[in-house]
N, C-alpha and C positions, 0 to 999 in steps of 0.2 A: 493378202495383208489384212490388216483390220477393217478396210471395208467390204470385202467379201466375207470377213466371218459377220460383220454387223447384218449385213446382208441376208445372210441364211438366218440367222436369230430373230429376224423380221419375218422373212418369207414363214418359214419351219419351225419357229420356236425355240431352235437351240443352233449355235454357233458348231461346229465339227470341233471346235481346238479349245483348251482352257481358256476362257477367256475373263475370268474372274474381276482381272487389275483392270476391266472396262465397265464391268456391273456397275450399275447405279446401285443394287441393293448392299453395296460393301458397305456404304455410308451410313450413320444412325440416324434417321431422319429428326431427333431431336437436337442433335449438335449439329445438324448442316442448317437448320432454322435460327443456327445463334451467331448475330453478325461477326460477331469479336471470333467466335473457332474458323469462319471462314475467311475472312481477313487474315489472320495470322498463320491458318496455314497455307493458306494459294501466295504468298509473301515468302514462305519456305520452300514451298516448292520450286518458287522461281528463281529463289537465292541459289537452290541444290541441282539449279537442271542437270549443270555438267558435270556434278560434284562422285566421286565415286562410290556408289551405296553399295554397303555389305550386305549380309542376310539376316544380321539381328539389329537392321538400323531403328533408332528409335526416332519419332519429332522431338525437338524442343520446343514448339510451338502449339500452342493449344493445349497446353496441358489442365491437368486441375480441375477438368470441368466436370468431372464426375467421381466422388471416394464415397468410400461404405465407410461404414462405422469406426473400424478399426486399422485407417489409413493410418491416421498417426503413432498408435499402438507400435504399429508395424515399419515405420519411418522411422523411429527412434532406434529400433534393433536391427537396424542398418537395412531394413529391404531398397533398393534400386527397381524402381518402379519401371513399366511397360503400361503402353499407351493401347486402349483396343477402345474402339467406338465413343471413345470419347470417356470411358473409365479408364480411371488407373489401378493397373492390376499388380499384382507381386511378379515383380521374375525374379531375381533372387537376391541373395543376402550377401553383404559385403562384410570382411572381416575387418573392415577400421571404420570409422564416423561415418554418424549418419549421411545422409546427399541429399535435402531437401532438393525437388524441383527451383528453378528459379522462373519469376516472370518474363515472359518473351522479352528479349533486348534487340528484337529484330536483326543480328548480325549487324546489329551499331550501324544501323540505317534511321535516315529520319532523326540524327542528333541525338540517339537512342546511343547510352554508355555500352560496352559490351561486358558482357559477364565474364571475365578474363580468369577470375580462379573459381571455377565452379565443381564445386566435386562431383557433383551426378554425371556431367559433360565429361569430367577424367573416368570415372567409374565406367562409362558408354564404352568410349576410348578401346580398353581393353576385351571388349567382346568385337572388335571392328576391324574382322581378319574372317580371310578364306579357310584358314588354317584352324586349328585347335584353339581355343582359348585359354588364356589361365583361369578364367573363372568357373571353368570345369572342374575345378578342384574344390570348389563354395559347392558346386549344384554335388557332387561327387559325394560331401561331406552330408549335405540336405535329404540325399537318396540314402544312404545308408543309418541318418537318425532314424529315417522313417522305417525303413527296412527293419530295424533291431529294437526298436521302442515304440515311438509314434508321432503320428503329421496330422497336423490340422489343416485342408486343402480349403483359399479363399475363392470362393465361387458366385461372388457378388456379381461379375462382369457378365457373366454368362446367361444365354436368353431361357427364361422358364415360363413354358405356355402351360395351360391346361385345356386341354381337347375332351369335352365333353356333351352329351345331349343323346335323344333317342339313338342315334347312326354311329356312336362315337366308336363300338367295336368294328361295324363294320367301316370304319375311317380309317381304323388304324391299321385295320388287315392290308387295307390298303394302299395307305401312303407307305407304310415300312418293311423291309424285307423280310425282317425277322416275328417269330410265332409272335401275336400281341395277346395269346391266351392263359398266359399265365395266373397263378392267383395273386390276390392283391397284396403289396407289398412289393413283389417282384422287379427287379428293374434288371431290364433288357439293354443290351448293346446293339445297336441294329443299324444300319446303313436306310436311305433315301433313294431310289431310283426315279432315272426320267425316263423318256415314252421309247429309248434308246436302250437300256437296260444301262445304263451310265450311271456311276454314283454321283450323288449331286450333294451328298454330307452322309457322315457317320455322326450318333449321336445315340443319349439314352434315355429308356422310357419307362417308366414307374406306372403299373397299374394301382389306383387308387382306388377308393371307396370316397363319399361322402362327407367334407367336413365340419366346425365346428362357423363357416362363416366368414372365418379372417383371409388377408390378403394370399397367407401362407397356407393358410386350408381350406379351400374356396366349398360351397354347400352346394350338391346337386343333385338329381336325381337319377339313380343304375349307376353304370362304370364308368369310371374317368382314367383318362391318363395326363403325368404328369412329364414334362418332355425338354430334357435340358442339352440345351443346343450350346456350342463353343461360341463362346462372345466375339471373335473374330468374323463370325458367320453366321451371329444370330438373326440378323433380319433378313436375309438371300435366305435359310433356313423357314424363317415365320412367309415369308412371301410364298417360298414353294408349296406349303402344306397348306397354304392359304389356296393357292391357286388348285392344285389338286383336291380338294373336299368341294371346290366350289366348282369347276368339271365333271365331277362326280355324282354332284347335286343331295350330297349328305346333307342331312339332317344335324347339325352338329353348331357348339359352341367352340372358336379356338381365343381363349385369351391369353395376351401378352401381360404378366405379373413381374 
């Protein structure tokens, strides 16, 4: 059970079985620092214990704590937002009125009204099945704009480090499966291995040059790589590469941007 895998992940470093839904690093350490996201959702969790979760279930609780620029842009043209690390990311687009989020109503606990006509709550609704969705037919229509014209992919949520410093090719030779000697510009698809030869993430890696200074072009000296991890997994992702350069004993810079 889980305490024989916590067990080996203690002894060995690593659990034998996926043990992901128990990692401490799934969480953003900036939203488990915010009383109000923890509150509202250890309150969900306990309203949901026995409740029966689909595979595209979303929280109602904690939302909002993190939008890019162009949340409301994108709110108004009907996107139905998904929740990861405490941003809210695009999952797709509904073909009637927009579904603002609503503030947590606690499941009308605590003399809290409940949110009874809520459209983002209907909108959920219809993807919370084992079976096919109808909103297959929204992502169905979203794939084939892109396919035949073009897509603009929001990639706010998603973790971008820059690994840089004298070691930083031999870091990357390291930490990543795939060749990292590309010329610059290049961006690699490449998988993460642990001391198992176990994938521990897929993700992609940009060789860079030197930039002008800003947060989006960081200034260094030799090769840099730029390294965009899936927001779902971006700090278990910064953790490992963290831990492996520093095993390693590289020479290197990894910053979280």
């Amino acid at each position: 059970g889980c305490g024989d895998q916590l067990a080996k992940w203690v002894v060995n470093g690593r659990p034998d079985l996926d043990m992901y839904g128990y990692d401490i690093r799934r969480f953003c350490p900036e939203v488990s620092k915010n009383k109000e996201w923890v509150d509202q959702r250890s309150h969900e969790a306990y309203a949901k214990n026995y409740a029966l979760v689909f595979p595209h279930d979303e929280p109602l609780a904690s939302r909002n704590m993190k939008k890019d620029p162009f949340h409301e842009i994108l709110e108004a043209a009907g996107c139905v937002y998904q929740e990861r690390f405490g941003w809210e990311r695009p999952g797709w687009f509904t073909m009637h009125a927009p579904c603002p989020l609503k503030p947590y109503d606690w499941y009308g606990a605590y003399g809290n009204l409940s949110n009874d006509e809520y459209g983002y709550k209907e909108r959920l609704q219809l993807d919370y099945t084992f079976d096919h969705t109808p909103i297959e037919e929204n992502i169905r229509a979203e794939c084939l704009a892109t396919r035949t014209s073009a897509g603009l992919f929001n990639m706010s949520y998603f973790g971008k480090f820059y690994l840089t410093g004298p070691d930083a090719q031999k870091a990357a030779d390291w930490v990543f499966s795939a060749r990292m000697d590309g010329a610059t510009g290049k961006t690699v698809y490449t998988c993460m291995l642990n001391q198992n030869a176990g994938i521990e993430a897929d993700l992609t890696v940009s060789m860079i040059e030197s930039g002008s200074g800003s947060s989006a072009d960081p200034e260094f000296e030799g090769r840099g790589f730029y390294i965009a991890a899936a927001g779902g997994a971006a700090y278990q992702n910064l953790a490992h590469i963290t831990k492996t350069i520093q095993d390693g004993g590289f020479d290197v810079q990894l910053e979280d941007r």
